[in-house]
C-alpha positions as CSV (number, residue, x, y, z in Angstrom):
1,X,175.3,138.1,115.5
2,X,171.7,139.3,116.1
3,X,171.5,140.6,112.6
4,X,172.0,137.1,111.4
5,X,169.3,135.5,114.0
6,X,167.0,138.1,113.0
7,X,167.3,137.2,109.4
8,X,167.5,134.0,109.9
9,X,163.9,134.1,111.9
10,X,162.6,136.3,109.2
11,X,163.3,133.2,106.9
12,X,162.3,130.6,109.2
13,X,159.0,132.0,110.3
14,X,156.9,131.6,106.6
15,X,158.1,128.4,106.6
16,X,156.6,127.5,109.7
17,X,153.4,129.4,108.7
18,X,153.2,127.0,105.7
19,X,154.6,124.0,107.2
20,X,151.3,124.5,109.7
21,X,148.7,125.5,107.2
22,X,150.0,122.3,105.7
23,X,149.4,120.0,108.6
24,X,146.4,121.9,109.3
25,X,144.9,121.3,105.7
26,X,146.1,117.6,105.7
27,X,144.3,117.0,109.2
28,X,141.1,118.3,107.6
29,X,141.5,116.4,104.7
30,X,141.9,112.7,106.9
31,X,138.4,113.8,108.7
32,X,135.4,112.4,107.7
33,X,133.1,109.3,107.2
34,X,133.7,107.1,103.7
35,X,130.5,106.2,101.6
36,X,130.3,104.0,98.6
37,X,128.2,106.2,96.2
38,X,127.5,104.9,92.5
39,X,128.4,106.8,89.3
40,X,127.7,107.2,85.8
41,X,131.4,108.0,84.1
42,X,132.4,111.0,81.3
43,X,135.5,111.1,79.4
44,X,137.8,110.5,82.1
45,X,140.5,112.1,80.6
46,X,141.4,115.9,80.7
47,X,144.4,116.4,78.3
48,X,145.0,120.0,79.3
49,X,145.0,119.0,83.5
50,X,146.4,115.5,83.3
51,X,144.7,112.2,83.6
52,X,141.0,112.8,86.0
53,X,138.5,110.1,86.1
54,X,135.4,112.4,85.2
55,X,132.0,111.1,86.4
56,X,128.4,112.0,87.3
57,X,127.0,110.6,91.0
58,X,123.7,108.4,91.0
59,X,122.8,109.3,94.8
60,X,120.5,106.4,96.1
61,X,117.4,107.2,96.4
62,X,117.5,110.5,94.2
63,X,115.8,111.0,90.7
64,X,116.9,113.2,88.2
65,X,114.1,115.8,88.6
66,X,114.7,116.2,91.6
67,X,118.0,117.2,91.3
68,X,117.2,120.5,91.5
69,X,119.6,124.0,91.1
70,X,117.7,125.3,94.8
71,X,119.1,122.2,96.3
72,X,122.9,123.1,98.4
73,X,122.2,120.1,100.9
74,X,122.1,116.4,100.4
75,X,121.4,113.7,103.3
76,X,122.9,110.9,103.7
77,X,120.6,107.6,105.7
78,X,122.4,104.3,105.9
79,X,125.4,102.6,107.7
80,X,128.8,103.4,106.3
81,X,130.1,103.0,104.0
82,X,126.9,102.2,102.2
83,X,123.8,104.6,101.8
84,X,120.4,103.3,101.7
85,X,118.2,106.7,100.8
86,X,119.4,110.2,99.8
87,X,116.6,113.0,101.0
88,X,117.4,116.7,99.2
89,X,117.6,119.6,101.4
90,X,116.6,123.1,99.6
91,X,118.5,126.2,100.5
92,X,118.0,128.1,103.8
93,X,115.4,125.4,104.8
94,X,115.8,121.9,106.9
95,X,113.5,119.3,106.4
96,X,110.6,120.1,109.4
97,X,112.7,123.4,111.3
98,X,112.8,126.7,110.5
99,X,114.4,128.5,107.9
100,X,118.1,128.2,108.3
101,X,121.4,129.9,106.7
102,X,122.3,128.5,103.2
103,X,125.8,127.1,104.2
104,X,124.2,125.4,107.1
105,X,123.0,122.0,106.9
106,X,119.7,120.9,108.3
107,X,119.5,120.4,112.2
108,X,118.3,117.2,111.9
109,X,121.1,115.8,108.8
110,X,123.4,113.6,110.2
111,X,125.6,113.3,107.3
112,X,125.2,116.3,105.1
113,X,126.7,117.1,101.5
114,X,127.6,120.5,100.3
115,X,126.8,120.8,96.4
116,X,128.9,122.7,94.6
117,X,126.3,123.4,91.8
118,X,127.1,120.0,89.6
119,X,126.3,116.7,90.6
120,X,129.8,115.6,89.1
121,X,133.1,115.0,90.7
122,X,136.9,113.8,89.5
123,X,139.3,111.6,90.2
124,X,142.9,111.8,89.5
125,X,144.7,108.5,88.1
126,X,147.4,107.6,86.2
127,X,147.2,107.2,82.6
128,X,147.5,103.9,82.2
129,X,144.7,103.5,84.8
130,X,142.2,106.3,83.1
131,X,142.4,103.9,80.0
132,X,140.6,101.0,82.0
133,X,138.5,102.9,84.0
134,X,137.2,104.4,80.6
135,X,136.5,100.8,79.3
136,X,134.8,99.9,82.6
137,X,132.6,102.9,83.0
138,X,131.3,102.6,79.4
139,X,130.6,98.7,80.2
140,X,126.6,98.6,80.3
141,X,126.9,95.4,82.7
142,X,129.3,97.1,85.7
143,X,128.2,99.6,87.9
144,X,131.1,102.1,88.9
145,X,131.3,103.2,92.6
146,X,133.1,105.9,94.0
147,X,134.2,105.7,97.7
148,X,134.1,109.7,99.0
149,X,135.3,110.7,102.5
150,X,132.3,113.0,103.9
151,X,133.8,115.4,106.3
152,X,131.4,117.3,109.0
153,X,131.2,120.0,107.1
154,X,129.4,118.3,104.1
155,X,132.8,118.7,101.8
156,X,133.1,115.1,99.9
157,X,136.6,114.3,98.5
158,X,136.6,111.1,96.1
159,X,139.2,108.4,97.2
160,X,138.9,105.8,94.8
161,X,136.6,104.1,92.2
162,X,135.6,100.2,92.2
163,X,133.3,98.1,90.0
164,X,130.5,95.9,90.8
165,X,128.1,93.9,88.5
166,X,124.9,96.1,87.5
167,X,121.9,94.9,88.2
168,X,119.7,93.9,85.0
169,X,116.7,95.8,86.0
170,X,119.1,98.9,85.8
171,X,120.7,98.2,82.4
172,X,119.0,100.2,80.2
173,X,120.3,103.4,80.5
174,X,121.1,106.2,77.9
175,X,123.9,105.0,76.0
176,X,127.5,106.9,77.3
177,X,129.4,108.8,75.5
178,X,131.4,107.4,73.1
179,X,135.1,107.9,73.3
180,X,137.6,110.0,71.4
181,X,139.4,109.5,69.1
182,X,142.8,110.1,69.7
């Protein structure tokens, strides 16, 4: 009899490990602030990873020179969900402090977000929804937006994408990439 308890707690007790770091990771992933941050779109589909919503962020506020590769930091000003500037913060460096640790945020960023060395993200969808996202985020006259959740940490996970009316003055752009044939 306590041969078979042993084993069966020798079974039992990875599963409970798991079942943990699951809840664990799950919590993590429900912490956090939402933002509403615009988007430029790629090919939103990956044939070889299934069916991702692939797109470039427009950070409010940022321009592309500035979007340098010493940057790990971003900023975040405004009232969520919506962000009114986007202030860079260079590595090891806050804004007005002293120098600080790379993976560390500025002491005086409220809402700060880790790059991971691309200004991109993904989104998984289903294929019949890739296919009008792809028509919408090559429409010159809507502006995609992508809600992220923030979490205190600076991680960003994208939660969904919308589509608002682009504002003329904003238009002219670089045309997108066209799709491909498939």
């Amino acid at each position: 009899m306590n041969r078979a308890l042993l084993h069966a707690a020798a079974l039992a007790l990875p599963l409970i490990g798991l079942g943990g770091m699951w809840l664990s990771a799950d919590h993590l992933s429900r912490q956090g602030t939402e933002w509403d941050v615009p988007i430029q779109g790629d090919d939103p589909r990956d044939l070889l990873q299934g069916h991702y919503v692939q797109f470039q962020y427009e950070w409010p506020g940022l321009h592309d020179d500035e979007g340098e590769r010493l940057v790990t930091f971003l900023c975040l000003t405004g009232t969520p969900p919506t962000i009114r500037l986007t202030q860079l913060a260079k590595v090891g460096f806050a804004f007005d402090g002293p120098a600080r640790h790379a993976d560390a945020p500025p002491a005086d960023c409220t809402n700060p977000v880790k790059l991971d060395g691309s200004n991109g993200g993904r989104l998984y969808v289903s294929q019949a929804e890739a296919q009008t996202l792809q028509e919408k985020l090559w429409d010159q006259k809507l502006q995609g937006v992508v809600r992220i959740r923030l979490r205190p940490d600076g991680h960003i996970t994208p939660l969904n994408i919308t589509f608002r009316p682009r504002p003329p003055e904003t238009r002219a752009r670089p045309e997108p990439i066209q799709p491909l044939e498939r």
